[in-house]
C-alpha positions, 0 to 999 in steps of 0.5 A: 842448113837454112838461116833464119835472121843470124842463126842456122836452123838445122834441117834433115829434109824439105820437101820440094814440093810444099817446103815442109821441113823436118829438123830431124830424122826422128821428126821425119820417121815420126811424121804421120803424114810420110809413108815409106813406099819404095826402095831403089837400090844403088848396087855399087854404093848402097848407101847411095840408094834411095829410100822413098817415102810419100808426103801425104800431105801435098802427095810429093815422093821425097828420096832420101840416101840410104846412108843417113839411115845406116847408123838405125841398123847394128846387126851384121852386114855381110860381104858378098852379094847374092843378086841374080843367084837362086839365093836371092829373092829379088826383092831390091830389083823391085822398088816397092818391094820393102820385104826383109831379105832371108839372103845373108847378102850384102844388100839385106842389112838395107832390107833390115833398115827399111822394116825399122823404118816401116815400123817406126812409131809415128805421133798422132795426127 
């Protein structure tokens, strides 16, 4: 949270590199200039992993935790985890693999987030 004089000034994500600031994920999704590029997988703690998106705007990648992210997603989320088997495509190995993963994989309802993600409707410019 920032302060502006006395009042906070609630804040989803600033970018590290020319401090634009989005006061909320819908702002961010929406955002023309953010393109999501990448994917890095945290197989212990999914939530953890970080999405990867560019800011076009100062040529910065921002990671945000795959967690804030969950609530987009209300479809099944399986137990078991398919990585390194023939069932899987080994799509999360890859970072800049963002396809949706056929498994029924612990692991694909973070796929299935990133193609709500990808195909968020951004404002015009």
């Amino acid at each position: 949270m920032s302060y502006v004089g006395t009042q906070p000034t609630p804040i989803f994500k600033k970018c590290s590199f020319c401090s634009s600031t989005w006061a909320t994920r819908d702002e961010f999704l929406s955002d023309p200039l953010l393109e999501m590029i990448g994917y890095q997988v945290n197989f212990k703690h999914l939530e953890l992993g970080a999405f990867l998106f560019n800011h076009n705007q100062c040529c910065t990648t921002l990671a945000i935790e795959a967690g804030k992210f969950k609530d987009l997603y209300d479809g099944p989320i399986y137990s078991e985890r398919f990585t390194g088997t023939h069932e899987c495509p080994q799509y999360c190995v890859d970072k800049c693999k963002l396809n949706p993963c056929p498994a029924k994989c612990e692991c694909a309802y973070v796929r299935e987030i990133i193609q709500i993600i990808k195909n968020w409707t951004k404002l015009k410019h």
